[in-house]
Phi, psi and omega in degrees: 000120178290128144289135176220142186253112192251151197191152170106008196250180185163215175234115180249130173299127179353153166064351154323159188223169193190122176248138148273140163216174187226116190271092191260143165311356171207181195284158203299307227295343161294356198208120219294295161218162200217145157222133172284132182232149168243169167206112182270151183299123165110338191251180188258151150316123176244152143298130158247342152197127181234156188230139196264193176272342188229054192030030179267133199239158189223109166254158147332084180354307183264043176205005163310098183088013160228003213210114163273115153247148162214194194224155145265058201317354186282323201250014180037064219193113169286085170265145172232116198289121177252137164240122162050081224223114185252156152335299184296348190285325201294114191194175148283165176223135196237169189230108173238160165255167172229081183313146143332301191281018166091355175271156203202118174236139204240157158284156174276020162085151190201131189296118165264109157256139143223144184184148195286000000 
């Protein structure tokens, strides 16, 4: 099961900007797809962006066009760009993989506070 180490995370103000990453233990080329999800207290897990193995991206509606993912396969590493960054954003934010083979892995997650 691929490990994954999610950084980057803290307290940035509205309108704020912020890149995350997810680091895995063995190479992305093993792994189908990678996403990021949030969970704010008190709410269920959302999807926030996802990347396929063969760079095809999926975002949430409400982070379309202020919320980036991309990969490094060199660094075997998900990063996710928060642009213009709101209040409601404010969550853990977590990183999973999806293996080929149908095993599924989540990072233990890293905190977005925003606020002023």
């Amino acid at each position: 099961q691929v490990q994954l180490v999610e950084s980057g995370g803290g307290l940035v103000q509205p309108g704020g900007s912020m890149r995350l990453s997810c680091a895995a233990s063995e190479s992305i080329f093993s792994i189908w797809a990678m996403g990021w999800y949030r969970q704010a207290p008190g709410k269920q897990r959302d999807l926030v962006a996802h990347i396929t193995n063969g760079g095809i991206t999926n975002y949430a509606d409400s982070v379309k066009g202020r919320l980036t993912i991309s990969r490094d396969n060199a660094k075997n590493t998900v990063y996710l760009q928060l642009n213009s960054l709101k209040p409601g954003e404010t969550a853990v934010y977590y990183c999973k993989a999806d293996q080929y083979d149908n095993r599924r892995s989540w990072g233990q997650g890293t905190q977005v506070t925003v606020s002023s």
